[in-house]
C-alpha positions as CSV (number, residue, x, y, z in Angstrom):
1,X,37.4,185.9,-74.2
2,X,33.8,186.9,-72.8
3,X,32.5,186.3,-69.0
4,X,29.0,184.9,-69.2
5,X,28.0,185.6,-66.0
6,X,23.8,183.8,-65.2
7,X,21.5,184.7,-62.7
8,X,21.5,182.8,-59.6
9,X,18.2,181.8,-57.7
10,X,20.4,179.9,-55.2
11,X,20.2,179.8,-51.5
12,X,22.9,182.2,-50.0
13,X,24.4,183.4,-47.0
14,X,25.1,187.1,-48.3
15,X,22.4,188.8,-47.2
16,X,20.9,192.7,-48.3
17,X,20.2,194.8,-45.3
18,X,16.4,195.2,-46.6
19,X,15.9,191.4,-46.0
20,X,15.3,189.2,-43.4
21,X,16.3,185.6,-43.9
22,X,12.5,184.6,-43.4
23,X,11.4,186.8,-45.9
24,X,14.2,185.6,-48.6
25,X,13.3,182.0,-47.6
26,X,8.8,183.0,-48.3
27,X,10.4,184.4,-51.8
28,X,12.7,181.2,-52.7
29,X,9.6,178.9,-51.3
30,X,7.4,181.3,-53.8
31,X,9.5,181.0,-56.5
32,X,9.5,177.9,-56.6
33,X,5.8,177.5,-56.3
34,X,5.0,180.0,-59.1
35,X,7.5,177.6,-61.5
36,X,5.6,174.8,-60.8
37,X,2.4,175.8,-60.8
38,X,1.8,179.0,-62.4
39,X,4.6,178.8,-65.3
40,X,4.9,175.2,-65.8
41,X,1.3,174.3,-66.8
42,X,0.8,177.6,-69.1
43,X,4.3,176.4,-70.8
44,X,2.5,172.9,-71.7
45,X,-0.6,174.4,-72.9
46,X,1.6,177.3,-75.0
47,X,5.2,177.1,-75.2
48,X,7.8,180.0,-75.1
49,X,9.2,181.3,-78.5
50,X,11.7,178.6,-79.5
51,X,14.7,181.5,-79.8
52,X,17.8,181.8,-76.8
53,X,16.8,184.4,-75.0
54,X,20.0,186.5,-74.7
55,X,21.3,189.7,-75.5
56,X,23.6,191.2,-78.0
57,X,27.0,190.4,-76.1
58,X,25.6,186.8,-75.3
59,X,24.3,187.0,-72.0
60,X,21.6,185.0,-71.8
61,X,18.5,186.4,-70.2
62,X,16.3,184.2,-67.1
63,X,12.3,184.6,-67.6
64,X,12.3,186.7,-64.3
65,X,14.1,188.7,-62.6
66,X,13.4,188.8,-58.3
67,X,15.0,189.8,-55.1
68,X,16.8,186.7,-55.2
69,X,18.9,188.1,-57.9
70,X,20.2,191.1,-55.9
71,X,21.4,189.1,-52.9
72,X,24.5,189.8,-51.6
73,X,25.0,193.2,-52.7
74,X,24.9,196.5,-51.1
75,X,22.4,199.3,-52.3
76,X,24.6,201.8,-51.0
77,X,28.0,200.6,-52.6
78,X,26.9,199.3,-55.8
79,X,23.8,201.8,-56.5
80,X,23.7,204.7,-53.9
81,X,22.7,207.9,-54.9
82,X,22.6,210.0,-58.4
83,X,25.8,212.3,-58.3
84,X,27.6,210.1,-55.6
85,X,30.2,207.5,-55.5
86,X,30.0,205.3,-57.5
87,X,27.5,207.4,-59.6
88,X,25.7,204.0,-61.1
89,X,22.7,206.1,-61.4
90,X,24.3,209.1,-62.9
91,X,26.9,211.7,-62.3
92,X,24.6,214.3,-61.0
93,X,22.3,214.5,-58.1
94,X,19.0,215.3,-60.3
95,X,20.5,214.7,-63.8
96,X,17.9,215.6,-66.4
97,X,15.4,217.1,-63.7
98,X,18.0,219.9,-63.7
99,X,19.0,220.0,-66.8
100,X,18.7,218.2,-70.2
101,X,21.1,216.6,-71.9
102,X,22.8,218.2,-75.0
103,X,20.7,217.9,-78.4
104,X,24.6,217.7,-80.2
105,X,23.6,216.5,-84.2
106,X,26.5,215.5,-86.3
107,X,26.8,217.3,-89.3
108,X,29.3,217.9,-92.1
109,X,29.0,217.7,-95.3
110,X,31.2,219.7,-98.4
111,X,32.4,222.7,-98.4
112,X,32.6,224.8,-95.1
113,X,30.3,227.2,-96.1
114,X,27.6,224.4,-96.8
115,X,28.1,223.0,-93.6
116,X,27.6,226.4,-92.0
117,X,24.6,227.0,-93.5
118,X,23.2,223.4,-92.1
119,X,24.7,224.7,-88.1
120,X,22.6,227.2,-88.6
121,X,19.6,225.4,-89.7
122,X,19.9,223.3,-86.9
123,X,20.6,225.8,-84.2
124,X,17.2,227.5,-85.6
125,X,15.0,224.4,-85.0
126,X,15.9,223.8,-81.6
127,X,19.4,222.3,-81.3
128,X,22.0,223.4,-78.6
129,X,25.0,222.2,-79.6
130,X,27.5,221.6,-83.0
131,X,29.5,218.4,-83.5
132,X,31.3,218.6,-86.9
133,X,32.3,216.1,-89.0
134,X,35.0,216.3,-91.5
135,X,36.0,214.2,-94.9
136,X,38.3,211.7,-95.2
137,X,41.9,214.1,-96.6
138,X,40.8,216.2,-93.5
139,X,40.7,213.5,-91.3
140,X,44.1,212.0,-92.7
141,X,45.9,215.0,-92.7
142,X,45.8,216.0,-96.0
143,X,44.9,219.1,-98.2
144,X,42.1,218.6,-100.3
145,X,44.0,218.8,-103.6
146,X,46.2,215.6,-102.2
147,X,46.3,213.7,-105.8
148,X,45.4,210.7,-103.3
149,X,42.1,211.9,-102.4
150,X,41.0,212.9,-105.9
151,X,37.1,212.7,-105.8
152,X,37.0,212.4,-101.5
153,X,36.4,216.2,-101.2
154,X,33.5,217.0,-98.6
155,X,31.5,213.6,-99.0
156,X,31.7,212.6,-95.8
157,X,32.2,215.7,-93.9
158,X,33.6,219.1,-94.2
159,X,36.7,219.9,-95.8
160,X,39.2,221.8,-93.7
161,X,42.3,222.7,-95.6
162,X,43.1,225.6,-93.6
163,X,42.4,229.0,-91.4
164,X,40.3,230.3,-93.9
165,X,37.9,227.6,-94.1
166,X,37.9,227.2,-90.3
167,X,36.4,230.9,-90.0
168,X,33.8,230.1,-92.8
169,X,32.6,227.0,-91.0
170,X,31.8,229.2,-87.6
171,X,31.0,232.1,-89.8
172,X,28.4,234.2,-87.7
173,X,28.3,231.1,-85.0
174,X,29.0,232.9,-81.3
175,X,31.8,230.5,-80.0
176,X,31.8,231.4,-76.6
177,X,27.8,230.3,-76.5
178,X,27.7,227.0,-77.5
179,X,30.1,224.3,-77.2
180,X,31.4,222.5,-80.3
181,X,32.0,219.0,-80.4
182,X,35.2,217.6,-83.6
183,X,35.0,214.0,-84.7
184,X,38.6,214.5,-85.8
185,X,41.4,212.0,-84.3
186,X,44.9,211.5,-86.3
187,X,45.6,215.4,-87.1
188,X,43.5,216.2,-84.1
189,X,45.9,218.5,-82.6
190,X,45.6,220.8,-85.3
191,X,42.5,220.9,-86.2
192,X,42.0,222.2,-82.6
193,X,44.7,224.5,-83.1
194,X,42.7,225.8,-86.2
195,X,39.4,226.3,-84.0
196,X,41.5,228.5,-81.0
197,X,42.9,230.6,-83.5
198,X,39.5,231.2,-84.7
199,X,38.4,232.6,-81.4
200,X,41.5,234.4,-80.6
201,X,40.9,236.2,-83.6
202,X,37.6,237.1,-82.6
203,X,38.5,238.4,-79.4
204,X,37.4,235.6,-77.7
205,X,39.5,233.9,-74.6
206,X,40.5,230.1,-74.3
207,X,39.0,229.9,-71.2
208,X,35.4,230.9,-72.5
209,X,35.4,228.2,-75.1
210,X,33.3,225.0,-74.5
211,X,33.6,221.8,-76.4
212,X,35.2,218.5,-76.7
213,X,37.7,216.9,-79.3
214,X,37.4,213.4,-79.9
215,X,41.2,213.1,-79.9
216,X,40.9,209.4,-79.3
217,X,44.0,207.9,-81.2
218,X,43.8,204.6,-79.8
219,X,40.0,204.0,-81.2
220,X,41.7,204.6,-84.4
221,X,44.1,201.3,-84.1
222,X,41.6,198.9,-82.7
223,X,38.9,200.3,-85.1
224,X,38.1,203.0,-87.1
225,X,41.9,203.1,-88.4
226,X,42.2,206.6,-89.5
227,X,45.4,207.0,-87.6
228,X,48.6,208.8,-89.1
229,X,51.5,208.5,-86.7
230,X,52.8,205.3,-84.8
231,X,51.6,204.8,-81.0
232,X,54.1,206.7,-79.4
233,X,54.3,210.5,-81.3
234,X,50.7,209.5,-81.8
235,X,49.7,209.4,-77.6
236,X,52.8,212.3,-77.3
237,X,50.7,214.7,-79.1
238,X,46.9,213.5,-77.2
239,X,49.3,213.8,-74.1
240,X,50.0,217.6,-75.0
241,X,46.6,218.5,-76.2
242,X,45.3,217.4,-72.0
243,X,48.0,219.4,-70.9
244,X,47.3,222.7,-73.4
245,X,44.1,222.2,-72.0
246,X,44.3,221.3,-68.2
247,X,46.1,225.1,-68.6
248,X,44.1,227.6,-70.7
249,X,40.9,225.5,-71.4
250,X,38.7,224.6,-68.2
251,X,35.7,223.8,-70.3
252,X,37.3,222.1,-72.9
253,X,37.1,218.2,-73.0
254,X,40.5,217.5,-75.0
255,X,39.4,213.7,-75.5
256,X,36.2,212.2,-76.2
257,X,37.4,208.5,-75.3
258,X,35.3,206.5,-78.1
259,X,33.4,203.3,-77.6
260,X,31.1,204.0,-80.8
261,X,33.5,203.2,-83.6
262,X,34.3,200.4,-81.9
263,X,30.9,198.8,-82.0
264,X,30.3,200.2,-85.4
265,X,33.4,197.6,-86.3
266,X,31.2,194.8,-84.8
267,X,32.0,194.8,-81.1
268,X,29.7,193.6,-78.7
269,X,28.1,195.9,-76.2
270,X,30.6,194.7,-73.4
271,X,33.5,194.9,-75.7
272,X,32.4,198.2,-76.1
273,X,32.4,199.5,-72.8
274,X,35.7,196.8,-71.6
275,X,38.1,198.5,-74.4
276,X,36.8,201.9,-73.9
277,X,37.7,202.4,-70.6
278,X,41.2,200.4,-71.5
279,X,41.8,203.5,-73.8
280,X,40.5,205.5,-70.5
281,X,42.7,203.9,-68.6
282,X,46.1,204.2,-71.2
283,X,45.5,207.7,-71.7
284,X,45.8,208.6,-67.9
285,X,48.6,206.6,-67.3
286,X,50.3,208.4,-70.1
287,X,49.3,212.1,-68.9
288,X,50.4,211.0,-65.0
289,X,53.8,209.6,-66.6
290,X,54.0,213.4,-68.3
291,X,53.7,214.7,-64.6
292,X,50.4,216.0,-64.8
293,X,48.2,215.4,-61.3
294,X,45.2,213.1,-62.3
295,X,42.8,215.2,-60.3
296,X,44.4,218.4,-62.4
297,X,42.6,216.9,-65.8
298,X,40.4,213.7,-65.2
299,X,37.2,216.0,-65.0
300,X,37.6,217.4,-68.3
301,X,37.8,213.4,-70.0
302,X,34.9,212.8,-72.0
303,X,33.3,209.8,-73.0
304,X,31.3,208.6,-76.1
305,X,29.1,205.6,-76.5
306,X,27.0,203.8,-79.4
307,X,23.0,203.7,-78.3
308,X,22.2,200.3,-80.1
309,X,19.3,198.1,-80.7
310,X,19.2,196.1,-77.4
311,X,17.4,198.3,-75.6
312,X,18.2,197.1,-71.9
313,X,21.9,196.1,-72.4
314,X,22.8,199.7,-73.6
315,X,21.1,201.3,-70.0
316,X,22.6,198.7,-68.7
317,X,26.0,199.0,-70.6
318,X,26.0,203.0,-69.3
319,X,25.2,202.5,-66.2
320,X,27.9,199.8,-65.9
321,X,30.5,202.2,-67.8
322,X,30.1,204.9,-64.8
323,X,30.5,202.9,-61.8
324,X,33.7,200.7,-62.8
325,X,35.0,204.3,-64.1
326,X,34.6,205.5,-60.9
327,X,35.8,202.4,-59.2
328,X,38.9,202.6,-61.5
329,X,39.8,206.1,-61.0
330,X,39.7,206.2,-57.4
331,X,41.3,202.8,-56.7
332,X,43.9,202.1,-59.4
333,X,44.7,205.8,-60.7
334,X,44.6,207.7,-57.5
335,X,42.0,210.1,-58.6
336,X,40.8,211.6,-55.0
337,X,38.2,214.2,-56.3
338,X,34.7,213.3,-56.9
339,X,34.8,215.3,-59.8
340,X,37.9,213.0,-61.2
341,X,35.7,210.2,-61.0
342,X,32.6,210.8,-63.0
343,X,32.1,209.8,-66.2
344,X,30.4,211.7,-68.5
345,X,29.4,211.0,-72.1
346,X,27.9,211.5,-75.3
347,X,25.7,208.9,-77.0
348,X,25.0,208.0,-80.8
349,X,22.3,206.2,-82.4
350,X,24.2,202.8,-84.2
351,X,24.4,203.9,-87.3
352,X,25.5,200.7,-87.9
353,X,21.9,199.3,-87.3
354,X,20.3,201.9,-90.1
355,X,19.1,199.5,-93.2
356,X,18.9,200.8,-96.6
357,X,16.3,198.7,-96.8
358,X,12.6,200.1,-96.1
359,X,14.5,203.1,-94.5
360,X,11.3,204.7,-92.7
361,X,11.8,202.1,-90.4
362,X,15.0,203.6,-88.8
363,X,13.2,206.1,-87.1
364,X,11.8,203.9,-85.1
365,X,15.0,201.9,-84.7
366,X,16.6,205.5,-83.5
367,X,13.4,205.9,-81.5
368,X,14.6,203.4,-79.2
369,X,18.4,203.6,-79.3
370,X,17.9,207.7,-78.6
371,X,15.3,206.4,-75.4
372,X,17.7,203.8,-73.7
373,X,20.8,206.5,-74.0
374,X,18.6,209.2,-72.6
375,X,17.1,206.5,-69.7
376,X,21.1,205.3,-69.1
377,X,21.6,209.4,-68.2
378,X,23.7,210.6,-71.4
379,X,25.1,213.8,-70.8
380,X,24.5,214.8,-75.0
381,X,23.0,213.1,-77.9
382,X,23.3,212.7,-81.8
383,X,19.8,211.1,-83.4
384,X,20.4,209.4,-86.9
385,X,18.5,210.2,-89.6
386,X,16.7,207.8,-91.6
387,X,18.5,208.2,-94.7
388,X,22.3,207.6,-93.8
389,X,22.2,204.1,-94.7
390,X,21.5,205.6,-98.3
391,X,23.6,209.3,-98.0
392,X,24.2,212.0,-96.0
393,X,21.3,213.4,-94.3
394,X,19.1,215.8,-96.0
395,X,17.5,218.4,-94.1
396,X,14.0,216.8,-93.9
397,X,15.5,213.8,-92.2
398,X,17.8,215.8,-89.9
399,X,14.8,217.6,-88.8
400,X,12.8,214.9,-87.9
401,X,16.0,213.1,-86.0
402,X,16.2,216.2,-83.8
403,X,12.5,216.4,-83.2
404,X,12.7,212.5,-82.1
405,X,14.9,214.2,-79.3
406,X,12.5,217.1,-78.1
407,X,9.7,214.6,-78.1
408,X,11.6,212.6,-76.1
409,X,12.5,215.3,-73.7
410,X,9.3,217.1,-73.5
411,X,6.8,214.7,-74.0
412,X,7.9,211.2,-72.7
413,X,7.5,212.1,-69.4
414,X,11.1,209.8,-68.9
415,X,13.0,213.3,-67.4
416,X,11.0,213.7,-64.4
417,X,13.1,211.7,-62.3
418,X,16.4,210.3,-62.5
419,X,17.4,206.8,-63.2
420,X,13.7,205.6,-63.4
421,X,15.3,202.0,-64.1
422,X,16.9,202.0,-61.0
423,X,16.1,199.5,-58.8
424,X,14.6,197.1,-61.5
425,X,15.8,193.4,-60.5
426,X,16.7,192.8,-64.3
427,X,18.0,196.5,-64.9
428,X,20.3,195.9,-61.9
429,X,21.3,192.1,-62.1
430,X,22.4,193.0,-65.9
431,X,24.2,196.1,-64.6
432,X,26.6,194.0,-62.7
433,X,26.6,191.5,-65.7
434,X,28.3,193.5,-67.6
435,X,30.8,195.3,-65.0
436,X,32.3,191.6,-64.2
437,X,32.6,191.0,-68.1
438,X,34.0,194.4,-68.6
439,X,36.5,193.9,-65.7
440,X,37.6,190.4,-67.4
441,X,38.6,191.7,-70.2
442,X,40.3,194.5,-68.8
443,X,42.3,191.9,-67.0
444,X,43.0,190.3,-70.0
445,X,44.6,193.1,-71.6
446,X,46.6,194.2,-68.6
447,X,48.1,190.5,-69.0
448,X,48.5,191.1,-72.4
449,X,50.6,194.0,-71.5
450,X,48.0,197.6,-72.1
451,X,46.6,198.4,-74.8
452,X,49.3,199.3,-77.1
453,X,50.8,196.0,-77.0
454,X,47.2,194.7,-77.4
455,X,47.1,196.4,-80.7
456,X,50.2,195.7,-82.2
457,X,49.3,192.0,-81.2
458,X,46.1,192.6,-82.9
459,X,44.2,191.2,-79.9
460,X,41.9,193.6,-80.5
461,X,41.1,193.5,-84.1
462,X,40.5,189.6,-83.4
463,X,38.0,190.2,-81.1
464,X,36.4,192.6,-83.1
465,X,36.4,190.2,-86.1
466,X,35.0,187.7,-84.7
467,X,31.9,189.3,-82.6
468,X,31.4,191.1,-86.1
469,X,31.3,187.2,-88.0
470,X,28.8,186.1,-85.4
471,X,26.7,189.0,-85.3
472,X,26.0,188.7,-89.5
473,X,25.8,185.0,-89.2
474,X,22.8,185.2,-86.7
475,X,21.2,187.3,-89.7
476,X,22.2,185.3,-92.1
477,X,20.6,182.1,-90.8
478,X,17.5,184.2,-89.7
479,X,18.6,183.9,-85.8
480,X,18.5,187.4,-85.3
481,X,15.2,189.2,-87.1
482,X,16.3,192.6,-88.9
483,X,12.5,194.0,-90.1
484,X,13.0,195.2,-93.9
485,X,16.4,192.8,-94.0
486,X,15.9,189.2,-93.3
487,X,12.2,189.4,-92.3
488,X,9.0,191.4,-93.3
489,X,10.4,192.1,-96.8
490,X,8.8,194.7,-99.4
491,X,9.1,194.7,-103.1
492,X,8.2,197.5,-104.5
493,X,9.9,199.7,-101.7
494,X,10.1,204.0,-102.7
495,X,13.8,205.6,-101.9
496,X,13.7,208.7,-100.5
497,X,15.1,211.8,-101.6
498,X,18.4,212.3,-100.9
499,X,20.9,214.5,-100.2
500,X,23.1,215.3,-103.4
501,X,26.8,216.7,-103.5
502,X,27.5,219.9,-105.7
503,X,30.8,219.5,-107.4
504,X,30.7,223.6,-107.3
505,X,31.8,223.3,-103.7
506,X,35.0,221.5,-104.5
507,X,35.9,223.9,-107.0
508,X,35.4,226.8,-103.8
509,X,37.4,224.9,-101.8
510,X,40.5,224.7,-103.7
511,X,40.6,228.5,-104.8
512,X,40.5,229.5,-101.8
513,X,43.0,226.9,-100.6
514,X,45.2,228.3,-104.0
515,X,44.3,231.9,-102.6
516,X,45.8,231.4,-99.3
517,X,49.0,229.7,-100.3
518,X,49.3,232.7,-102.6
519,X,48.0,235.9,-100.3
520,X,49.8,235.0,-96.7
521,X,53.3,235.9,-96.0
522,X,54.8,232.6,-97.4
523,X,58.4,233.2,-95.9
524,X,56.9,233.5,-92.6
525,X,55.0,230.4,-92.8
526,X,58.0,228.3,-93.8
527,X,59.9,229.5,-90.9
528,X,57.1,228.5,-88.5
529,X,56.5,225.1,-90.5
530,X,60.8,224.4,-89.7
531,X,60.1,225.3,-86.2
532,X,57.5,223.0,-85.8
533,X,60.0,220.7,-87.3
534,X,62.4,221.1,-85.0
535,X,59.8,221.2,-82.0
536,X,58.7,217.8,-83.1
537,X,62.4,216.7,-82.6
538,X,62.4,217.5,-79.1
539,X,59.8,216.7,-75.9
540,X,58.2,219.8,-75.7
541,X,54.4,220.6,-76.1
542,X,53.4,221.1,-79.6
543,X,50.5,222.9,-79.5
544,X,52.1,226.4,-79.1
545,X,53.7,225.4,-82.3
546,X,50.8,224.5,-83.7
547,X,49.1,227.5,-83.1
548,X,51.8,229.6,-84.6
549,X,51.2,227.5,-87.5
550,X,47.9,227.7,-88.4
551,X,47.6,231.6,-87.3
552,X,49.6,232.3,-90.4
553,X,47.9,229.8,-92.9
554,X,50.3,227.1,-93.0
555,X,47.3,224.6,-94.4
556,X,46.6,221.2,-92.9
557,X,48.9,219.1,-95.5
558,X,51.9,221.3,-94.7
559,X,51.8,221.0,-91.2
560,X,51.0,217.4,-90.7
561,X,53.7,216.5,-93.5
562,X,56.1,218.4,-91.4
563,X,55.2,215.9,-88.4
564,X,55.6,212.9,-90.5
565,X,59.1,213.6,-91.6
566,X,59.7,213.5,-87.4
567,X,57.3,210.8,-86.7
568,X,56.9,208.5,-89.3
569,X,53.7,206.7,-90.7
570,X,52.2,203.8,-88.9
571,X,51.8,200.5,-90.3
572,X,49.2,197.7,-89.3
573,X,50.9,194.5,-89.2
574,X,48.5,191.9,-91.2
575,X,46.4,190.1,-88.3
576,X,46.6,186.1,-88.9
């Protein structure tokens, strides 16, 4: 289901306050004029590019954008003013004027000592933030010597088995100076507990610690599907991590809510931004239903968008995200604060739009994407390197991602005022595009009973599927030009060098895993382990569990497993 909303050049009585009727009616008479006598003739002698004009969701795009689009809405309700309601032209009053946005790259990659060594690279050439990523047993909830992940170890991230490594990742990384960001969803909760403990042993206080955990379960059903636990322990223990932090952590974001994997999976931009603010939406209701005051917790929600190729649709798509946010918060969830409205997010290049294929070009694709984020008023930002369609990045190509971010800030000139796009006919008239298409299939899950029921019907997966089908069928049939892919083709084309894993970090990891399980005080750890257990059993909030856990080096594997004996594994039903 997809609203196609079309621009309308029709007469209408909605007026703006700007316009007078006589000067609409000497812009509709010149309209008019200009298509038949300007356009029309210079059409005959040279035609227009026989494509659809349209963007990536489908919406098809006019040849001009005027006035006439804009009629009946209100500047001050639908656009106002940067860091008021409803914030369509960002959440504060001089945005990136004031400050700059986060330069936050992803990074992870073997052992935690490895990864380390690559923060700290970064921080050295300019970056102001860490986002980690972590491999696939970490991200499942396993130990790295889980005879199911033979061979996974560190090749997608950093392994994270337990305490230890957790205090070698941040080895010599002051904590309470920059925020941290954790890509880390199913065994979230830990994880998290893994990274307090690592302050507290440093002497440093909850309430100085700055960061965000993605946390975003639901993602993980409609997309990514790294989940562990069914729906319901699954949002219990997202539920408990807003709560842990509502109380100890003001500057913690305890969920990134993720529209990026779900246009990794194929989604369309308005997909994107209609099922990420359905997650939005599910994970208030479930915090308000826990008795927690909306206004107590809404400002530390975080958000997290993909910056893909269609350069006006994404401003358009962020813009879009922050007003019916807004709109949402105050009018359906009862936020009252203005600082329960906003909506703030980080951005990522689409890594799903990197090519293998004459990879030199993906700067430029990330170029763009990395522009149009920064233009639609991110709040932080991850560049791509030009090598991940190939590996994970080497150092070269992280480099040159992060300087495609201080050129951007420094030398484009784009910071020195906010919301430059605002106000463009086309920016604007797509704007609203997108916030009715969003809306509609908002609706449509609401019908369809929230978002859980959406997944288990696998509403969402459909969707998904099929966006994904017609994307790669445009390709296919050369519709859609990818330069290197389908078009502009090279045959003698020069891989670069890439990064390359060192089995010796494996070998690390698990001795020092083996070292823990033998040095801690094992009786102590199966006690907390069985009162986690029984925790689990009850309704209380897990995280002080948790943190008893891992603060005596109960590893990842043990803790988790004790939660799946209470919770269970979820299944996906097969979609038909």
């Amino acid at each position: 289901m997809a609203v196609r909303p079309h621009a309308n050049h029709s007469h209408s009585k909605d007026r703006t306050a700007s316009s007078t009727d006589g000067e609409i009616a000497a812009i509709e008479a010149a309209h008019q004029r200009w298509q038949q006598e300007t356009v029309a003739p210079t059409i005959q002698q040279h035609a227009e590019r026989q494509n659809e004009f349209a963007n990536l969701s489908g919406l098809p795009i006019e040849r001009l954008y005027t006035p006439l689009d804009r009629l009946g809405h209100s500047y001050l309700d639908d656009i106002g003013f940067p860091g008021e309601y409803p914030f369509t032209r960002g959440v504060y009053p001089t945005m990136h004027r004031g400050r700059l946005w986060t330069m936050r790259m992803f990074a992870g990659f073997g052992s935690a000592e490895e990864t380390n060594r690559r923060f700290k690279y970064l921080l050295a050439h300019g970056q102001n933030g860490l986002s980690v990523a972590f491999d696939l047993p970490t991200l499942y909830g396993y130990d790295a010597d889980h005879p199911n992940f033979a061979g996974e170890f560190g090749h997608c991230g950093v392994g994270i088995s337990s305490l230890a490594d957790m205090e070698l990742l941040f080895d010599g990384i002051p904590l309470d100076q920059v925020t941290t960001s954790m890509t880390i969803n199913g065994p979230a909760a830990v994880i998290w507990a893994m990274y307090l403990a690592t302050a507290e042993k440093r002497g440093i206080p909850f309430e100085h610690l700055g960061g965000t955990l993605q946390n975003d379960i639901l993602k993980e059903y409609i997309a990514q599907k790294e989940y562990i636990f069914p729906p319901g322990p699954a949002m219990r223990l997202v539920t408990d991590t807003v709560e842990f932090a509502s109380q100890y952590l003001p500057r913690w974001h305890p969920i990134s809510i993720s529209g990026y994997h779900i246009r990794e999976a194929g989604s369309t931009a308005i997909q994107e931004l209609a099922f990420t603010l359905a997650d939005g939406i599910t994970y208030v209701e479930h915090a308000r239903a826990r008795g927690l005051d909306v206004d107590a917790f809404a400002s530390q929600l975080s958000f997290f968008f993909n910056a893909h190729n269609d350069f006006f649709e994404e401003i358009a798509k962020y813009r879009a995200a922050r007003r019916l946010w807004a709109r949402t918060m105050r009018e359906r969830l009862g936020a009252t604060k203005s600082q329960s409205l906003l909506l703030r997010f980080h951005a990522q290049t689409a890594g799903c739009s990197l090519t293998a294929q004459q990879p030199d070009n993906n700067v430029v694709r990330t170029t763009l994407q990395a522009l149009a984020a920064v233009l639609g008023g991110c709040q932080s930002l991850h560049t791509n390197s030009l090598d991940e369609a190939l590996a994970l990045p080497s150092e070269r190509a992280a480099r040159i991602a992060l300087r495609t971010q201080q050129i951007i800030a420094y030398e484009s000139g784009v910071t020195n005022t906010v919301d430059p796009l605002g106000g463009s006919y086309f920016v604007e008239t797509l704007t609203d595009q997108m916030e009715q298409a969003a809306q509609a299939y908002i609706d449509e899950i609401d019908r369809l009973g929230g978002v859980i029921a959406a997944i288990e019907s696998g509403y969402f997966q459909r969707q998904i599927g099929e966006s994904a089908y017609q994307y790669q069928h445009q390709i296919d049939q050369k519709e859609r030009i990818i330069v290197g892919v389908n078009a502009f083709l090279e045959r003698d084309e020069v891989a670069p060098e890439i990064l390359r894993f060192d089995e010796r970090w494996e070998r690390e990891h698990l001795a020092r895993l083996n070292r823990v399980r033998r040095e801690r005080d094992t009786a102590l750890a199966m006690a907390r382990l069985a009162r986690l257990r029984e925790a689990a059993r009850g309704n209380e909030n897990l995280m002080p569990a948790l943190l008893d856990c891992v603060r005596v080096y109960c590893t990842l594997g043990e803790i988790v497993d004790q939660l799946r004996a209470v919770f269970g594994e979820y299944r996906e039903a097969p979609i038909t």
